[in-house]
Rosetta silent file (secondary structure, phi, psi, omega in degrees, C-alpha in Angstrom):
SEQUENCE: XXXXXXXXXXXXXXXXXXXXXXXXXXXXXXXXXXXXXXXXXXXXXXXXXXXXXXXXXXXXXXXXXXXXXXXXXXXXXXXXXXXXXXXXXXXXXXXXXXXXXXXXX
SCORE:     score description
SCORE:     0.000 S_00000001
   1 L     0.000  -37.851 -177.043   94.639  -10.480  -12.897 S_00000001
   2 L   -65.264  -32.452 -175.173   97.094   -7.511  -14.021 S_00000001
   3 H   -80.871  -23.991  169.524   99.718   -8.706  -11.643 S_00000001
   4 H   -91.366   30.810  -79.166   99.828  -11.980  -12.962 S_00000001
   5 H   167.993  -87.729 -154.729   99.531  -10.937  -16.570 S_00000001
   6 H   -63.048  -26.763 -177.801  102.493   -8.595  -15.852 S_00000001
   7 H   -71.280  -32.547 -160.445  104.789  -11.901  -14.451 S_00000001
   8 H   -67.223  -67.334 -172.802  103.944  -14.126  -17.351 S_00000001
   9 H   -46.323  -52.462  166.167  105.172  -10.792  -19.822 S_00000001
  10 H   -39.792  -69.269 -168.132  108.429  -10.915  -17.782 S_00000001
  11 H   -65.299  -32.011  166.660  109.083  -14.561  -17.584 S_00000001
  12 H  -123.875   32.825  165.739  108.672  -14.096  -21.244 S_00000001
  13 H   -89.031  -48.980  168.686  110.578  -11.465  -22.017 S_00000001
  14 H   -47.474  -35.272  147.767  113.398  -12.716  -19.807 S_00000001
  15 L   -36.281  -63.530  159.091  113.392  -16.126  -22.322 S_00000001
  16 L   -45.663    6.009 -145.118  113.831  -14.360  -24.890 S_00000001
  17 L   -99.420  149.666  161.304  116.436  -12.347  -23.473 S_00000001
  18 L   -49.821   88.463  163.415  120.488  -12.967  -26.017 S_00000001
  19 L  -103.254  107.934  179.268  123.030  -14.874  -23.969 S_00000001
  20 L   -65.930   79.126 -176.023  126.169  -14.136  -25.721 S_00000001
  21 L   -84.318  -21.046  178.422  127.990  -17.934  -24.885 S_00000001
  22 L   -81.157   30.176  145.733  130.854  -17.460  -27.908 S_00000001
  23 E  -140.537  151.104  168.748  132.765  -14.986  -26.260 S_00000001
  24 E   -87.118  137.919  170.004  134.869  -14.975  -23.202 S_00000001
  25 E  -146.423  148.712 -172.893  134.676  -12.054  -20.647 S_00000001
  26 E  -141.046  103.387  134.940  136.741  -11.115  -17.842 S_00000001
  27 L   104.217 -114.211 -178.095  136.562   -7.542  -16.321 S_00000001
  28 L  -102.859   -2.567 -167.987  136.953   -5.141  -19.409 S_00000001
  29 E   -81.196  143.947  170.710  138.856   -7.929  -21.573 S_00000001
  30 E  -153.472  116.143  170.297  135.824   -9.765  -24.397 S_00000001
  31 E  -100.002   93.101  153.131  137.437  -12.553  -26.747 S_00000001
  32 E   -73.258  141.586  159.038  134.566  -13.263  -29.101 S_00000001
  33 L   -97.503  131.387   76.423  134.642  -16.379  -31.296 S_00000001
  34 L  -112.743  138.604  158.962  135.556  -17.814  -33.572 S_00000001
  35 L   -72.039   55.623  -96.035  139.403  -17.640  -32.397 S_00000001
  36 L  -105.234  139.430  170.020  142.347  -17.472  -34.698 S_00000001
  37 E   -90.929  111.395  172.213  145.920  -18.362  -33.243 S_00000001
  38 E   -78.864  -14.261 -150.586  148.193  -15.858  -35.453 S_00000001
  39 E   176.733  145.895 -164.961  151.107  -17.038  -33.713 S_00000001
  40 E  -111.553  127.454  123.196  153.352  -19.492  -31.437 S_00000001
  41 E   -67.704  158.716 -162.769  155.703  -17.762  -29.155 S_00000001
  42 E   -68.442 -170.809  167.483  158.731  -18.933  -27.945 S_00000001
  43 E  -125.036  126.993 -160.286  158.657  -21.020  -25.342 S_00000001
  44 L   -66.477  175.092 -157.701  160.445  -19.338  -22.731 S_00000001
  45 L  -109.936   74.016 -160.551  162.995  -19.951  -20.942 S_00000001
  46 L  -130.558   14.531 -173.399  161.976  -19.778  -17.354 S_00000001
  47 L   121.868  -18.349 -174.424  160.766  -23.875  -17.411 S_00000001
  48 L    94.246   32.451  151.021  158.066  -23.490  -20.359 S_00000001
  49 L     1.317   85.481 -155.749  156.253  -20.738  -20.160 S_00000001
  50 E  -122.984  125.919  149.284  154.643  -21.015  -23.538 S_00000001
  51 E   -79.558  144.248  158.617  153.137  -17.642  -25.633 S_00000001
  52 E  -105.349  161.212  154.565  150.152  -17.287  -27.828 S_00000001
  53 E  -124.439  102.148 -177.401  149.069  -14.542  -30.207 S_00000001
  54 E  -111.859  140.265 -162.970  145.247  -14.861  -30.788 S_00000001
  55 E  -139.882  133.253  168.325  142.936  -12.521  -33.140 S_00000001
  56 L   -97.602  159.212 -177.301  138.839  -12.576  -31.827 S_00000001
  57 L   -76.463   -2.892  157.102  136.360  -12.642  -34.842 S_00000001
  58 L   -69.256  -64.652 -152.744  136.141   -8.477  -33.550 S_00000001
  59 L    98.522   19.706  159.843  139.751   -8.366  -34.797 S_00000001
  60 L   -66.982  130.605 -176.543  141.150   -7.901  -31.442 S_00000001
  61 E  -113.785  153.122 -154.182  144.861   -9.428  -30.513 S_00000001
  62 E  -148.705  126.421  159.789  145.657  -10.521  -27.422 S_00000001
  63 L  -107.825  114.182 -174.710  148.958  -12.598  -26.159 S_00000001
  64 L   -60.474  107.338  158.601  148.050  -15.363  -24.250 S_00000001
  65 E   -85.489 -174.588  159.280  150.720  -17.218  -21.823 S_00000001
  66 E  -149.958  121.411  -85.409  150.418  -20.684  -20.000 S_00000001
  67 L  -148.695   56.799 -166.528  152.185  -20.735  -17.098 S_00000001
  68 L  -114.234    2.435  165.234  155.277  -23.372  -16.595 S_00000001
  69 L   -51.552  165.062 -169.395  157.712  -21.855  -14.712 S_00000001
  70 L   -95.367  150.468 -162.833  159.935  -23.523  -12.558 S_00000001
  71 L    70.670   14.127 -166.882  158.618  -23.116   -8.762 S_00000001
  72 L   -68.200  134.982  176.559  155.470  -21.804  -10.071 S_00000001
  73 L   -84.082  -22.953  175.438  152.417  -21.966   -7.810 S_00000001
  74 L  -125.354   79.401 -179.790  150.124  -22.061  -10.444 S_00000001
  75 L   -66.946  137.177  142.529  151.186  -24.611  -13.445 S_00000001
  76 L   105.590   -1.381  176.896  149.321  -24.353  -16.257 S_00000001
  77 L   -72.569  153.779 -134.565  147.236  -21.488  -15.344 S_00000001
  78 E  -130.241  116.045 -171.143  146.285  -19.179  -18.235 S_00000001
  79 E  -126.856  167.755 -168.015  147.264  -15.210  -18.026 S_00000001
  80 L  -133.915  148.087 -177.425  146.403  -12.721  -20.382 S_00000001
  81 L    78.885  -56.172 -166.486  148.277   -9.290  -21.851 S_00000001
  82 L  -147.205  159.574  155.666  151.908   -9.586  -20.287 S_00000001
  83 L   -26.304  121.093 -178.673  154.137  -12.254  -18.723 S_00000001
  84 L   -51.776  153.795 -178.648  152.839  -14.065  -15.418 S_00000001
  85 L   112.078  -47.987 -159.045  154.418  -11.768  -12.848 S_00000001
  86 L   -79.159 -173.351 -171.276  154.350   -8.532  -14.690 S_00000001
  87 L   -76.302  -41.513 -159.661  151.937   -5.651  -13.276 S_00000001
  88 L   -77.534  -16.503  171.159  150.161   -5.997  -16.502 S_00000001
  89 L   -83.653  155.018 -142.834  149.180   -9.470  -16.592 S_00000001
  90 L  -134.564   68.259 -170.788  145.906  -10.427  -15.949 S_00000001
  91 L   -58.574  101.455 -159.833  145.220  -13.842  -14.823 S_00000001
  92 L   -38.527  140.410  159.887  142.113  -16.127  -16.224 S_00000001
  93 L   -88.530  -18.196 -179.424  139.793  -16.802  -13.748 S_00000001
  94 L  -120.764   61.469 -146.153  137.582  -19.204  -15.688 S_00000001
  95 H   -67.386  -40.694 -167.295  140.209  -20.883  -17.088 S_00000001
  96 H   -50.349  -34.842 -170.203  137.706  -23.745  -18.278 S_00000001
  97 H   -77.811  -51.490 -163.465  135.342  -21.155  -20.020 S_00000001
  98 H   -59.358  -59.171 -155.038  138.524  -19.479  -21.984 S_00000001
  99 H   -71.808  -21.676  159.644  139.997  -22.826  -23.346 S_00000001
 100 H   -59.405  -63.267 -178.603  136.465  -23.849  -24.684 S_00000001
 101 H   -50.180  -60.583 -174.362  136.197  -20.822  -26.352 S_00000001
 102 H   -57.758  -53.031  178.722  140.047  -19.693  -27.131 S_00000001
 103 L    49.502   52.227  167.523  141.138  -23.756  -28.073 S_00000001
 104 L   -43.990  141.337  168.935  145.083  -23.100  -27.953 S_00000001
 105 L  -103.513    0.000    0.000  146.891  -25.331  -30.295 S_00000001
């Protein structure tokens, strides 16, 4: 009787357990929402690369790229921190989960 007792107590602890769905996370990077776009970057001039500057409801800033260079293997693909390319850039992996959350204008 104790062992089932102890599953039930589990099953409904584990229900009860917080699943944080408003924020995106990737590695050590967390975007919570709601998102604010502070800012349009230019859009560069490498085919049309386009920058974001996004503020998380933390009050974290982040610049966002999308990914249009010419010869590019991945258009439209969504990088985070620095220019695709750079050391420092950080490429979404769940691109689907970020733009529900992030919702670039």
């Amino acid at each position: 009787m104790k062992p089932a007792l102890l599953i039930i107590l589990v099953a409904f602890l584990a229900g009860c357990a917080r699943t944080d769905s408003s924020a995106f996370i990737q590695g050590s990077i967390r975007i919570d929402s709601p998102v604010q776009q502070i800012g349009l970057g230019p859009v560069m001039e490498d085919g049309g690369t386009t920058q974001y500057a996004i503020k998380d409801a933390a009050g974290r800033s982040f610049d966002v790229f999308i990914d249009y260079r010419l010869g590019t293997k991945t258009p439209g693909a969504v990088y985070l921190v620095a220019y695709p390319g750079k050391a420092q850039s950080i490429r979404v992996t769940n691109e689907v989960e970020f733009r529900k959350i992030v919702r670039l204008r």
